[in-house]
LUMFIRO-946859 format. One record per residue (C-alpha): residue number from 1; chain; y, z, x; residue in three letters. Coordinates in pm, 1 decimal, padded with zeros to 6 digits. Layout:
N
> NUM:A:Y:Z:X:ALA $
...
This chain:
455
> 1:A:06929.8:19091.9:13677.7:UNK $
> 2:A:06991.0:18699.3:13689.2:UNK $
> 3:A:07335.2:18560.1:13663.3:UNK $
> 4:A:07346.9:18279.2:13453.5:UNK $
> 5:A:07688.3:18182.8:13573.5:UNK $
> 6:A:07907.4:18246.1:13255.6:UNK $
> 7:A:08045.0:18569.9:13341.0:UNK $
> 8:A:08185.1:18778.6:13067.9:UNK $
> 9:A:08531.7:18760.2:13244.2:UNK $
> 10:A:08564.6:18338.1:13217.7:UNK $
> 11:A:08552.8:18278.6:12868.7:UNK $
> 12:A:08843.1:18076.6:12734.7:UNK $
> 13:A:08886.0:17909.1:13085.2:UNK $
> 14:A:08885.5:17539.3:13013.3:UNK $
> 15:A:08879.5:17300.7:13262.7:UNK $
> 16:A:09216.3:17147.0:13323.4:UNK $
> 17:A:09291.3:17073.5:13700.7:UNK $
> 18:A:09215.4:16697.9:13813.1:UNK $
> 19:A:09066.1:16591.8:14114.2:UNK $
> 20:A:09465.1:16510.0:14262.7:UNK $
> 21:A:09555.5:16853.4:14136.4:UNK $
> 22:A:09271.5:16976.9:14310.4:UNK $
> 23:A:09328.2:16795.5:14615.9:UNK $
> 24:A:09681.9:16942.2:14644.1:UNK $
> 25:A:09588.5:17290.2:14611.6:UNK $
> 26:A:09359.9:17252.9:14885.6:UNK $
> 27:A:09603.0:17082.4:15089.4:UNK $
> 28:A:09840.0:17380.6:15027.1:UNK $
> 29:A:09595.5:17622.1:15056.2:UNK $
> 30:A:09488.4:17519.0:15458.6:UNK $
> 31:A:09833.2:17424.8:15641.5:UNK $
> 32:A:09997.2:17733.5:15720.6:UNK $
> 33:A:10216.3:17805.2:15998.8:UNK $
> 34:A:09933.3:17816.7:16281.6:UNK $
> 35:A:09996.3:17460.6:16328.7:UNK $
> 36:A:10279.8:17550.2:16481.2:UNK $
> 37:A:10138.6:17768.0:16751.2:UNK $
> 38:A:09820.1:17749.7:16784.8:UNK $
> 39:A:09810.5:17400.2:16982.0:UNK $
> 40:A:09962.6:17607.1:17270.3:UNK $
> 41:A:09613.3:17814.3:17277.7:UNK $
> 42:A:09354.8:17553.2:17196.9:UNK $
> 43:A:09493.6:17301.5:17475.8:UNK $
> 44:A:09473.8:17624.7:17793.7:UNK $
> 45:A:09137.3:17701.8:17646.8:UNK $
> 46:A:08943.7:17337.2:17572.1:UNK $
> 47:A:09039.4:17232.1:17973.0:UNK $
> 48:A:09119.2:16834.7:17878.2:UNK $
> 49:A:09325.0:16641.5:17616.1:UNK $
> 50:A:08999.1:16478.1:17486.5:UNK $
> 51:A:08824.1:16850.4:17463.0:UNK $
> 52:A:09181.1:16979.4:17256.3:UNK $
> 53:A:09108.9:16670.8:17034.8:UNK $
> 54:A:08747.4:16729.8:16967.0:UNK $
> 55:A:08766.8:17065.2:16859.5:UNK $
> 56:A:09020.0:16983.0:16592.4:UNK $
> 57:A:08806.2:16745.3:16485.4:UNK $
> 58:A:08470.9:16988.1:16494.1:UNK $
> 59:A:08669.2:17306.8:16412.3:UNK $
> 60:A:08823.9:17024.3:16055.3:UNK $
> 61:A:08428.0:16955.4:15982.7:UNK $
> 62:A:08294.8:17315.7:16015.2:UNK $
> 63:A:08621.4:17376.7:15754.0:UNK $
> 64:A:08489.4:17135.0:15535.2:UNK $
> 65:A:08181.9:17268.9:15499.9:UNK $
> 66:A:08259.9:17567.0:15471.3:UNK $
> 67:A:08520.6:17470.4:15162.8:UNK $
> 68:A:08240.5:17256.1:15018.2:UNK $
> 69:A:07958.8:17584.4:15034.1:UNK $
> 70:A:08228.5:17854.1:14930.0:UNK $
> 71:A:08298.0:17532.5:14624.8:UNK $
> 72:A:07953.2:17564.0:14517.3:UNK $
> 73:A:07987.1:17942.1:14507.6:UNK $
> 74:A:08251.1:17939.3:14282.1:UNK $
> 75:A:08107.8:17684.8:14022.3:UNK $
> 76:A:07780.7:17916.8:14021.6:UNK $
> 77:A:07966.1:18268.9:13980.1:UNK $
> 78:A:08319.9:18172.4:13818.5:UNK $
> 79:A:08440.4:18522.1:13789.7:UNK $
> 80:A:08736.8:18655.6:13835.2:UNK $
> 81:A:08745.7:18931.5:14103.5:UNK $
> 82:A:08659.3:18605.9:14373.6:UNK $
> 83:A:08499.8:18685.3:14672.1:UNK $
> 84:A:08444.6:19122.3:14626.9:UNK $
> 85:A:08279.6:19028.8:14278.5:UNK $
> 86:A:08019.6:18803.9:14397.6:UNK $
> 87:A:07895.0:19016.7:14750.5:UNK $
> 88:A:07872.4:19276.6:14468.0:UNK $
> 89:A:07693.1:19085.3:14225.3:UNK $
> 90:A:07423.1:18951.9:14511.5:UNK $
> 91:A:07440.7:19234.2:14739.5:UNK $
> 92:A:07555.2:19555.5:14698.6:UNK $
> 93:A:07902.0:19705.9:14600.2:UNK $
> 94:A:07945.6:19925.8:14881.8:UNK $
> 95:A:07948.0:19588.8:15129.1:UNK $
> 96:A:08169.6:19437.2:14888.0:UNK $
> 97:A:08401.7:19732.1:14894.3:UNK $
> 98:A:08354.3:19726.1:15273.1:UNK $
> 99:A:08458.7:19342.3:15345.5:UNK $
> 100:A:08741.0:19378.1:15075.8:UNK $
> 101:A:08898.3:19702.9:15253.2:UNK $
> 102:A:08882.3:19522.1:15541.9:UNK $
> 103:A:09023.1:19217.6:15420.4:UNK $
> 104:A:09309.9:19428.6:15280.2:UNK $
> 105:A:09366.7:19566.8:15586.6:UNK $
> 106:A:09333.5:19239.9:15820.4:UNK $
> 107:A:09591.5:19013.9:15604.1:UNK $
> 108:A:09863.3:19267.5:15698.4:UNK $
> 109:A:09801.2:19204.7:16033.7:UNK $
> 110:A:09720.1:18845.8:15925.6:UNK $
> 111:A:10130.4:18835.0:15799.7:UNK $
> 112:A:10240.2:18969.0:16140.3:UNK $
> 113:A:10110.0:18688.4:16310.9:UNK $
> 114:A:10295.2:18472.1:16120.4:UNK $
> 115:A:10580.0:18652.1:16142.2:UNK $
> 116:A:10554.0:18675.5:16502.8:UNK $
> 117:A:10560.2:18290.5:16468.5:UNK $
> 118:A:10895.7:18234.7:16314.1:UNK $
> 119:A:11056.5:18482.9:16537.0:UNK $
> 120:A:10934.7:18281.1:16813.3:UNK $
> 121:A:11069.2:17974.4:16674.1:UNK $
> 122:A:11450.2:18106.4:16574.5:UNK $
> 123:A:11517.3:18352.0:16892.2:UNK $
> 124:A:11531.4:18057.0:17127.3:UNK $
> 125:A:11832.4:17951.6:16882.2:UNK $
> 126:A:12009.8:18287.7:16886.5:UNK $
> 127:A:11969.2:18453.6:17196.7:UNK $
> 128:A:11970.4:18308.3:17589.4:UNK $
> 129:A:11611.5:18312.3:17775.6:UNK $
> 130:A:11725.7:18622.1:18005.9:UNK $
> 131:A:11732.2:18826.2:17684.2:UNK $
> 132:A:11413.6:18698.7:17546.3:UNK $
> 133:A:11055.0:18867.4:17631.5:UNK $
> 134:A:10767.2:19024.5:17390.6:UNK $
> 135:A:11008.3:19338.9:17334.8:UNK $
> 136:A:11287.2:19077.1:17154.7:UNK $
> 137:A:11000.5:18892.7:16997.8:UNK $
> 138:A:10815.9:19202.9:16839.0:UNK $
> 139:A:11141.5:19420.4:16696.8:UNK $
> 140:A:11197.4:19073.3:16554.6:UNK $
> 141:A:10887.8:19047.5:16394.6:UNK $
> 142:A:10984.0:19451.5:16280.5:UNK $
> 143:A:11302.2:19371.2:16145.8:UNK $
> 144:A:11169.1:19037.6:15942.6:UNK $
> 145:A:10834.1:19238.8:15783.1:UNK $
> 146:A:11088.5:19546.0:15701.9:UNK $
> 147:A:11386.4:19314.5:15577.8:UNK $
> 148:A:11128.4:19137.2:15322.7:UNK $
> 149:A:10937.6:19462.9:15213.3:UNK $
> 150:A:11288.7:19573.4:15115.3:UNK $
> 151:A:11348.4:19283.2:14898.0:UNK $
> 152:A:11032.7:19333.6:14727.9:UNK $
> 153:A:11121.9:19705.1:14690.2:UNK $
> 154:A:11427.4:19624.4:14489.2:UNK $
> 155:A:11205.0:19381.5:14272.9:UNK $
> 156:A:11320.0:19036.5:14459.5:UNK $
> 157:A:11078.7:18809.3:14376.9:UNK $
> 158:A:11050.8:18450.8:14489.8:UNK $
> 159:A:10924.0:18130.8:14285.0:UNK $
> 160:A:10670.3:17941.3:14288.0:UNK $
> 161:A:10875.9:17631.2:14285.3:UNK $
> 162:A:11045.6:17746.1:14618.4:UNK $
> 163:A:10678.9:17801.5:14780.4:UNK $
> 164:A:10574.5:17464.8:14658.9:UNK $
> 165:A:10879.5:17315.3:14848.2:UNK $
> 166:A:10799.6:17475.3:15157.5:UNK $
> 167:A:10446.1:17359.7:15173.7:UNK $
> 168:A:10609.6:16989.5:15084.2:UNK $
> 169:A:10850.7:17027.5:15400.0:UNK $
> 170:A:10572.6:17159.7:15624.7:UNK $
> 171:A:10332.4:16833.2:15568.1:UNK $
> 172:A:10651.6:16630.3:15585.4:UNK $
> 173:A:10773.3:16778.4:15947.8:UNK $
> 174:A:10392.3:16717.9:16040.1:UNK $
> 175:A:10407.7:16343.1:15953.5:UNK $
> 176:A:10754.4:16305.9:16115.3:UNK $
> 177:A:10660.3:16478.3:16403.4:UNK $
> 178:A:10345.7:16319.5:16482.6:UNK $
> 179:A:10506.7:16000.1:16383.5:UNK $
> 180:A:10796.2:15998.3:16631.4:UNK $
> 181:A:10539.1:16177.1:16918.1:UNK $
> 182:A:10327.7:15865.6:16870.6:UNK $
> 183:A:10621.8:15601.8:16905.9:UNK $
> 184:A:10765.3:15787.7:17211.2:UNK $
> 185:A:10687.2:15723.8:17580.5:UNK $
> 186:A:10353.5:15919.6:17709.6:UNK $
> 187:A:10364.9:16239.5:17937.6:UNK $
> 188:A:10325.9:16155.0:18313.9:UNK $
> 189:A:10189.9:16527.5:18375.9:UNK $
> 190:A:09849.2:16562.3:18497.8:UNK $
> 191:A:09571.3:16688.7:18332.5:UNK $
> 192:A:09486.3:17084.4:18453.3:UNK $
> 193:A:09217.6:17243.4:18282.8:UNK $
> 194:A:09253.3:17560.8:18153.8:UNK $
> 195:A:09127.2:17904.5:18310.1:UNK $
> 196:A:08845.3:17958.6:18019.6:UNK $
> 197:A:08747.0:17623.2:18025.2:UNK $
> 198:A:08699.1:17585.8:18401.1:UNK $
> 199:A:08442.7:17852.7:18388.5:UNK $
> 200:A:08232.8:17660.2:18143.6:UNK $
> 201:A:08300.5:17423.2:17854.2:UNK $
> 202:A:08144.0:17588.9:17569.8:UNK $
> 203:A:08300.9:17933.6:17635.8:UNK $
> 204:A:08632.5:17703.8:17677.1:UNK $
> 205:A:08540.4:17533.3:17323.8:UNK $
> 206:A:08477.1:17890.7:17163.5:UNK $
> 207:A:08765.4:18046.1:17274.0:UNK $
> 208:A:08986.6:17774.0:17134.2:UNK $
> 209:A:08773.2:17741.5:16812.1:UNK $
> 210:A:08908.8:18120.6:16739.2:UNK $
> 211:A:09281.8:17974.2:16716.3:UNK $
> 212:A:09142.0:17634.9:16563.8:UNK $
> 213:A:08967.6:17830.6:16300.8:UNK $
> 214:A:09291.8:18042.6:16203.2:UNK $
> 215:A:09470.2:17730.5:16153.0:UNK $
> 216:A:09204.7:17570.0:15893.5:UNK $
> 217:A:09203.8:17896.7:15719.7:UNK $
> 218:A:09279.7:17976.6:15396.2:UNK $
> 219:A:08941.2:17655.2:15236.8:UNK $
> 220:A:08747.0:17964.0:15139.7:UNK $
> 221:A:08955.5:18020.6:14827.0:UNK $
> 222:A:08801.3:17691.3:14695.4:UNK $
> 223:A:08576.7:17901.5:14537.9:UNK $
> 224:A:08813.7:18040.4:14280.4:UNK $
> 225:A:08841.5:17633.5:14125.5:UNK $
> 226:A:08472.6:17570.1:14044.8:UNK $
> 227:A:08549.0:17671.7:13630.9:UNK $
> 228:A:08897.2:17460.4:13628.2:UNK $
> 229:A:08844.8:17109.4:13777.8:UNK $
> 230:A:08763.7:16875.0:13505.4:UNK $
> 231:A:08422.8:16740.4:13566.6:UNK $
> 232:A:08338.0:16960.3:13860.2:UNK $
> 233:A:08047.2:16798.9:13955.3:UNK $
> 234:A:08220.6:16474.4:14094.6:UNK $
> 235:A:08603.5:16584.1:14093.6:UNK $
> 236:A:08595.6:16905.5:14329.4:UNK $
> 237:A:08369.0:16798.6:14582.0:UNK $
> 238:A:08614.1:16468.3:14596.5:UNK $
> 239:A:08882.4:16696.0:14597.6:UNK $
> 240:A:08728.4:16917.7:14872.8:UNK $
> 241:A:08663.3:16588.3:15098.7:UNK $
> 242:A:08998.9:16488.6:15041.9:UNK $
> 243:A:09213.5:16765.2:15111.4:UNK $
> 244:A:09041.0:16905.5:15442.2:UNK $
> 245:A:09007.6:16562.0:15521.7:UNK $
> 246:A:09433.1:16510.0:15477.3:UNK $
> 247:A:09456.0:16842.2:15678.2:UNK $
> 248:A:09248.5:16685.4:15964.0:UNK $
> 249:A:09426.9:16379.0:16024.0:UNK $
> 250:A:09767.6:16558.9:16004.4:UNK $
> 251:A:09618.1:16834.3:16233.2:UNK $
> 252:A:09490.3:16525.7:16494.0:UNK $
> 253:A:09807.2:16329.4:16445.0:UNK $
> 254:A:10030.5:16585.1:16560.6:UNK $
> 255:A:09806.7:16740.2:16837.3:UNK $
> 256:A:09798.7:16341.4:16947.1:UNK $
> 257:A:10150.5:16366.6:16978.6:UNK $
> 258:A:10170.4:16707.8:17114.8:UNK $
> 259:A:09933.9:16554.2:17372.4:UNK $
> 260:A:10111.9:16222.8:17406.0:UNK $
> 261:A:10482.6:16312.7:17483.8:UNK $
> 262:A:10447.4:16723.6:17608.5:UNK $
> 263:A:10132.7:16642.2:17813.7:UNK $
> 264:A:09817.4:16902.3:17840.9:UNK $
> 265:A:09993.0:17083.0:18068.3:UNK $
> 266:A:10282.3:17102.1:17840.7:UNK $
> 267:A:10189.1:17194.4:17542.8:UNK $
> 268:A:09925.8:17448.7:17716.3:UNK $
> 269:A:10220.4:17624.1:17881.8:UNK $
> 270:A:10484.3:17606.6:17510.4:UNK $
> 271:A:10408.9:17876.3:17257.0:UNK $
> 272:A:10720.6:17677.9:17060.0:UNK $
> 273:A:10552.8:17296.7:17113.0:UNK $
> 274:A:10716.9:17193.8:16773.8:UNK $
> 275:A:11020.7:17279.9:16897.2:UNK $
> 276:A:10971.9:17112.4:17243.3:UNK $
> 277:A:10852.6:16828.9:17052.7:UNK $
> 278:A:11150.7:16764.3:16831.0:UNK $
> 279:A:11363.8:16848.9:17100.9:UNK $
> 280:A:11191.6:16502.3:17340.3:UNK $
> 281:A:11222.7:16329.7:17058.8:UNK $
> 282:A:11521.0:16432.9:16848.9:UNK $
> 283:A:11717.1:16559.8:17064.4:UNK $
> 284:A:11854.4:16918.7:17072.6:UNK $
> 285:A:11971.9:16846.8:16704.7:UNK $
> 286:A:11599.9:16830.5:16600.1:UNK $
> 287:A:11479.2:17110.2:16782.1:UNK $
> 288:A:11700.8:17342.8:16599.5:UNK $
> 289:A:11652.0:17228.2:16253.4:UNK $
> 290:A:11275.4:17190.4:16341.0:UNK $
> 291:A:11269.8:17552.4:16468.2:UNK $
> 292:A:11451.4:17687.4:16147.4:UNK $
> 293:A:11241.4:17528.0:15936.8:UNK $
> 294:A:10954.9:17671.7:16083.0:UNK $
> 295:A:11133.2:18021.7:16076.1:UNK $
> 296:A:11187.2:17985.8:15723.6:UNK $
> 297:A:10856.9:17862.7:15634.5:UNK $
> 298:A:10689.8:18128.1:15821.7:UNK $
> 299:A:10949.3:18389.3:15646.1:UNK $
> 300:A:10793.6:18233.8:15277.5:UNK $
> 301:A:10432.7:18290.9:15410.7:UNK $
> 302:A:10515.5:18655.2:15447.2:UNK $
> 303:A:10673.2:18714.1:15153.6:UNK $
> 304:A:10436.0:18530.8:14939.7:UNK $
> 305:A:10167.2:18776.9:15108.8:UNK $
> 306:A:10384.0:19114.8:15074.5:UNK $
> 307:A:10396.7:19014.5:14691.0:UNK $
> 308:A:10041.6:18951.2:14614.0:UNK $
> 309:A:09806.4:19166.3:14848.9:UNK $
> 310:A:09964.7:19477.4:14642.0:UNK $
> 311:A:09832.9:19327.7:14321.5:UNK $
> 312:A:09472.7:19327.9:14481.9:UNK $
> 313:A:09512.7:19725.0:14576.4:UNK $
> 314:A:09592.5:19718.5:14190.2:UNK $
> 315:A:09286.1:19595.5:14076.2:UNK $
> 316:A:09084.2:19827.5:14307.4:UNK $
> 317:A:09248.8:20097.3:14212.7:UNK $
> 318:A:09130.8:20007.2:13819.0:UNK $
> 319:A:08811.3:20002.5:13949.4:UNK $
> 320:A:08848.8:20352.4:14115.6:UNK $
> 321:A:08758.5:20243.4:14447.6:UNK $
> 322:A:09152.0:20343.1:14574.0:UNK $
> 323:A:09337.7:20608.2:14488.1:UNK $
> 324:A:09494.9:20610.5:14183.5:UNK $
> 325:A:09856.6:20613.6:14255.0:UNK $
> 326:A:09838.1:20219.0:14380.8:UNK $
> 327:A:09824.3:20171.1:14085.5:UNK $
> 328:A:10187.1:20246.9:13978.3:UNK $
> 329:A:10427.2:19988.1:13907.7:UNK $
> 330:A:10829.0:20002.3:13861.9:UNK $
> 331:A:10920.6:19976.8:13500.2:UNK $
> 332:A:11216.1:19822.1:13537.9:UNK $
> 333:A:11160.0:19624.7:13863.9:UNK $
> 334:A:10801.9:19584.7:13832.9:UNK $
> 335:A:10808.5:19677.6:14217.9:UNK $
> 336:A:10455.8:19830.3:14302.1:UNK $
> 337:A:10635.1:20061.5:14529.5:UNK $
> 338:A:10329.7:20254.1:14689.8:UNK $
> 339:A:10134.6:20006.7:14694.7:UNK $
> 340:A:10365.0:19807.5:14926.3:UNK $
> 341:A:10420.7:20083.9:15113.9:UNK $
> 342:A:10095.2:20117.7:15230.5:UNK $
> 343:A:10066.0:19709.1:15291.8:UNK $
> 344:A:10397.0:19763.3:15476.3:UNK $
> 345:A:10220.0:19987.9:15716.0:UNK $
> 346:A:09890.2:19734.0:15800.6:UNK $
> 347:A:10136.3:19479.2:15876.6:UNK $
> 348:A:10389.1:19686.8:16096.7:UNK $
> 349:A:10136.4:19923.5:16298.2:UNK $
> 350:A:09932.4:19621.6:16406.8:UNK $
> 351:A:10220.9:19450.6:16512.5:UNK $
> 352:A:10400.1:19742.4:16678.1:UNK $
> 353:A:09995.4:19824.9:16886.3:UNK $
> 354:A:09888.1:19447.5:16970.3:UNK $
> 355:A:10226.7:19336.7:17070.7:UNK $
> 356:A:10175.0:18980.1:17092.7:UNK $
> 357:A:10020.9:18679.3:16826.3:UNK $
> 358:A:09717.6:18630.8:17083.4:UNK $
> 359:A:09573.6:18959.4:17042.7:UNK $
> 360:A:09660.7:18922.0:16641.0:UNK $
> 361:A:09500.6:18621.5:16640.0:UNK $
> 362:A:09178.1:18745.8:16788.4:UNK $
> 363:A:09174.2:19109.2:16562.7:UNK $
> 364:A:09250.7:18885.1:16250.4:UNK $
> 365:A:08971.2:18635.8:16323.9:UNK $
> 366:A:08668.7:18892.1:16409.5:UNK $
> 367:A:08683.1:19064.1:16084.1:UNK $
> 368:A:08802.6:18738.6:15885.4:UNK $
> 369:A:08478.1:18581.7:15983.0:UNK $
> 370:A:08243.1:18828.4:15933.9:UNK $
> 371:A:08309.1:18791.5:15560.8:UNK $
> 372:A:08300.8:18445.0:15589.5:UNK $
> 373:A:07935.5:18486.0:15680.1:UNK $
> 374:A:07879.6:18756.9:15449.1:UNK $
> 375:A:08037.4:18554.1:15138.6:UNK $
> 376:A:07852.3:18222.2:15229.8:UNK $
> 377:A:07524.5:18376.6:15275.3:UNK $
> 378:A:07576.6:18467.4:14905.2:UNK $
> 379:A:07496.4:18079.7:14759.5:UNK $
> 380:A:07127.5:18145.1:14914.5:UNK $
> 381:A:07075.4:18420.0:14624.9:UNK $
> 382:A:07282.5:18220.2:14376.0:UNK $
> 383:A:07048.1:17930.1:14369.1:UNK $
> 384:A:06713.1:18172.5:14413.4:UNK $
> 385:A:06832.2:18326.8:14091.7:UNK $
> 386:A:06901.4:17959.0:13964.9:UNK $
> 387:A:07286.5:18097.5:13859.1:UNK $
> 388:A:07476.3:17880.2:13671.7:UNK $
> 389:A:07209.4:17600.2:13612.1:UNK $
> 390:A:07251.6:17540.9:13302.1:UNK $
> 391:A:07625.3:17413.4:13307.6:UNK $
> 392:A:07679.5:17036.6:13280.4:UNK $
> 393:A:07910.6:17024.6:13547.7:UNK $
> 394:A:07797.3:17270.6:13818.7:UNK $
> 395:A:07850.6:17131.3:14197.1:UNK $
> 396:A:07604.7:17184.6:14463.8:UNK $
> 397:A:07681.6:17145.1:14832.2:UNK $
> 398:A:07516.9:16849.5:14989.9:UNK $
> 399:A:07217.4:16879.3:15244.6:UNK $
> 400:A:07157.2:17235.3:15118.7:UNK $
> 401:A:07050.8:17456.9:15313.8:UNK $
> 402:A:07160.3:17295.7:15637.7:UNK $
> 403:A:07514.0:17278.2:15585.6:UNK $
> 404:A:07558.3:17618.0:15454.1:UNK $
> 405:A:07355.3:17729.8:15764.2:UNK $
> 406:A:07536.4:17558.2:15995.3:UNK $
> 407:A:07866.0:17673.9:15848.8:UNK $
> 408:A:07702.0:18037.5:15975.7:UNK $
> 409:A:07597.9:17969.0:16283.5:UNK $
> 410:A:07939.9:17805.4:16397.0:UNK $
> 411:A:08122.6:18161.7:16243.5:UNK $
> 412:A:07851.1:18364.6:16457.7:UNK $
> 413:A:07896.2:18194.5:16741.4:UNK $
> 414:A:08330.2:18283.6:16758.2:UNK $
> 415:A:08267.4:18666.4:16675.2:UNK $
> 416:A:07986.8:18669.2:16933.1:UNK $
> 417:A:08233.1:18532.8:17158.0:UNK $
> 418:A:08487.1:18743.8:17051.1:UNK $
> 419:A:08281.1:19040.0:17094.3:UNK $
> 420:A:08171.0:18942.2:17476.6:UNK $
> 421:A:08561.7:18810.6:17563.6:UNK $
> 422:A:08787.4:19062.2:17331.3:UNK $
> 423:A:08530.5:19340.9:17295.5:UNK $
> 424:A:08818.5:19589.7:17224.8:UNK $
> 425:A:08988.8:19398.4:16948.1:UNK $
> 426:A:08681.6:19300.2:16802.8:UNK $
> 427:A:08556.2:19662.0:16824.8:UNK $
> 428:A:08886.7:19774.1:16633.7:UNK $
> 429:A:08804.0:19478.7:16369.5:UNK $
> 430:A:08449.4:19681.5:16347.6:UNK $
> 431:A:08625.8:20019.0:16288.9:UNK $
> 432:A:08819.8:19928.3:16041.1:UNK $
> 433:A:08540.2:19791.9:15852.4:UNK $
> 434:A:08333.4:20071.1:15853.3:UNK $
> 435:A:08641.0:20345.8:15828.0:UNK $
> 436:A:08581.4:20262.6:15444.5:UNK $
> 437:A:08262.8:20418.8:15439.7:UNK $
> 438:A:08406.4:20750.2:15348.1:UNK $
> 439:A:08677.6:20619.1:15148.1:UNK $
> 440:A:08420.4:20405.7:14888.8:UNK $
> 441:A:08209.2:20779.2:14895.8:UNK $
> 442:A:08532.3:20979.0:14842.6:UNK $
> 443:A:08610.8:20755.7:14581.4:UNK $
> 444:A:08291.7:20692.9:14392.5:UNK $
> 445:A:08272.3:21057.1:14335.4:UNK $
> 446:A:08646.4:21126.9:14250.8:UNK $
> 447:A:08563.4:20865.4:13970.9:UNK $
> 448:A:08224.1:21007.0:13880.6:UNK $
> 449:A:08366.3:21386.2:13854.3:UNK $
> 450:A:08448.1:21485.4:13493.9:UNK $
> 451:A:08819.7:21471.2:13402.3:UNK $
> 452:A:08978.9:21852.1:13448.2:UNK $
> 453:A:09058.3:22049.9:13155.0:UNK $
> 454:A:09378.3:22037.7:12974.1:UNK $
> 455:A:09529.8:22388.7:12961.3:UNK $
């Protein structure tokens, strides 16, 4: 059956977010905490300062694309439910099921990285290098995931307000940084390309596009906007261009001045190249409160994760695709108890297995793309069934079909790398996917059985 775009779950939403608004969720939505670590991988894997450069820039356009297509998705098929509802709508719900499990799954391991991250950053400050090592770094990462899941136990939660102000200092430290980087003497270290890159450029530029990509991350929730920017026609593709393109010129301003003072060699060979940063141009001073800023920032992402992938169980649950009991909620704390529980467990066993934010990174990114695909793909059927035409203010992505296909083929191209250069992670990545195959049939027929007999 068509979908004429106003689902049965949007009425009464009224457009209300302008194109700044817009523009500052976006922002918000894209700079995490990868920034922070991720240089270290993209400059040993692109070979050259000008090849680190370039893929930021290419891995920012392929984002933007992407935000724009998933955009146009959202304005066709405003429904709440996001990106399960609409691979059910155009596909089938036993994919939908499939990508969302895995999804589930993937963003506890997703929240290790980042706590891996922060305990990077604050161990330098507490402990001295001879007691430091992936052991140190990994019960820290333990003791930060269990220490939050225990605040959210007891009910703790924390406020939007105090999210908002970490995402405010993160893009300030980013201008700072890159600010002072650029203004400081250049690096006298040679150039040394990296091992990947050596054997070939474009296996070099894939294998850094995997950690480029997890920085940009988080554009695909553009989609949930299309029925609340005013005028969506004009304001949220201006909004889309605006934000990735902020995001890109913070991203190349600091990697400029990663570049610029640390050298390729130096930032290649720092996991911690804020801190090393602050620290050449701050002094010791600024590499602490640089490195606790991070800490705490990457202590916000988690928490902000641990309190809303519970909620998405939730709604599964309603749907009877998940066992009932996630759907239980604390009275008095309003703690869902099991439910975190279980999201406790796909952050902590992936972290405890992989060991390290490299092989995160690479497990996160296999299955994180393969949706991608999957959810893009769906604007192909939206405008062969003409969804949502008949709204005023619908958006369409420019240079349709080319961008959306090119969005693809650049997501294709990293798993098919991942799958040739991390075959075992991105093999676990395919396992988990299809270990819901007997979970959506267990549960389809729990939910289709007639309720038992009241004695």
């Amino acid at each position: 059956m068509e979908d004429s775009g106003r689902a049965p779950s949007s009425p009464g939403i009224e457009p209300r977010l302008s194109a700044f608004d817009t523009t500052m969720i976006v922002v918000s939505l894209v700079i995490g905490i990868g920034i922070f670590r991720t240089p270290a991988v993209v400059a040993a894997r692109a070979g050259s300062s000008a090849g680190v450069l370039w893929v930021w820039a290419l891995g920012g356009l392929v984002s933007l694309i992407g935000a724009l297509t998933f955009a146009e998705i959202g304005s066709r098929h405003p429904r709440a439910g996001g990106m399960y509802r609409v691979v059910a709508d155009c596909y089938h719900p036993v994919l939908a099921f499939l990508l969302n499990w895995s999804q589930a799954l993937m963003q506890g391991a997703g929240a290790a990285g980042v706590a891996f991250i922060g305990v990077e950053y604050l161990l330098p400050l507490l402990l001295p290098a001879a007691a430091r090592g992936e052991g140190t770094t990994l019960a820290g990462a333990l003791f930060l995931m269990t220490a939050l899941l225990g605040l959210n136990l007891a009910g703790v939660r924390s406020g939007a307000r105090a999210q908002n102000v970490l995402s405010l200092l993160k893009a300030g430290m980013i201008l700072a940084l890159a600010f002072a980087a650029l203004a400081a003497p250049g690096a006298s270290t040679p150039e040394v390309a990296g091992s990947e890159a050596a054997a070939g450029r474009p296996a070099g530029w894939l294998a850094a596009a995997v950690a480029v990509f997890y920085a940009y991350g988080g554009y695909q929730n553009t989609m949930n906007l299309g029925a609340d920017v005013r005028r969506a026609r004009r304001g949220l593709p201006l909004a889309i261009v605006s934000g990735m393109g902020i995001v890109t010129v913070l991203y190349l301003l600091l990697n400029a001045g990663y570049l610029r003072v640390l050298g390729l060699q130096g930032v290649a060979g720092s996991p911690l190249v804020a801190a090393d940063l602050a620290r050449a141009c701050f002094g010791p001073a600024g590499e602490k409160l640089v490195s606790v800023a991070i800490f705490l920032s990457a202590a916000g992402f988690v928490n902000a994760t641990i309190l809303q992938v519970p909620r998405s169980y939730y709604a599964m649950a309603e749907d009877g695709l998940l066992p009932a009991f996630l759907r239980h909620v604390n009275p008095r704390t309003q703690a869902q108890e099991l439910g975190l529980l279980c999201f406790g467990a796909t952050m902590i066993l992936p972290a405890f297995f992989l060991g390290s934010f490299e092989k995160l990174l690479a497990y996160v990114i296999f299955s994180d793309s393969l949706m991608l695909i999957v959810v893009a793909s769906t604007i192909f059927v939206l405008r062969r069934r003409r969804a949502g035409e008949e709204r005023d203010d619908l958006f369409r992505v420019p240079w349709h079909p080319l961008l959306p296909v090119t969005f693809i083929l650049c997501l294709a191209a990293v798993n098919v790398h991942l799958i040739v250069h991390e075959t075992r992670l991105a093999g676990w990545g395919a396992a988990v996917l299809v270990a819901g195959l007997p979970i959506y049939a267990l549960m389809r027929r729990l939910s289709a059985a007639p309720p038992a007999a009241v004695a």
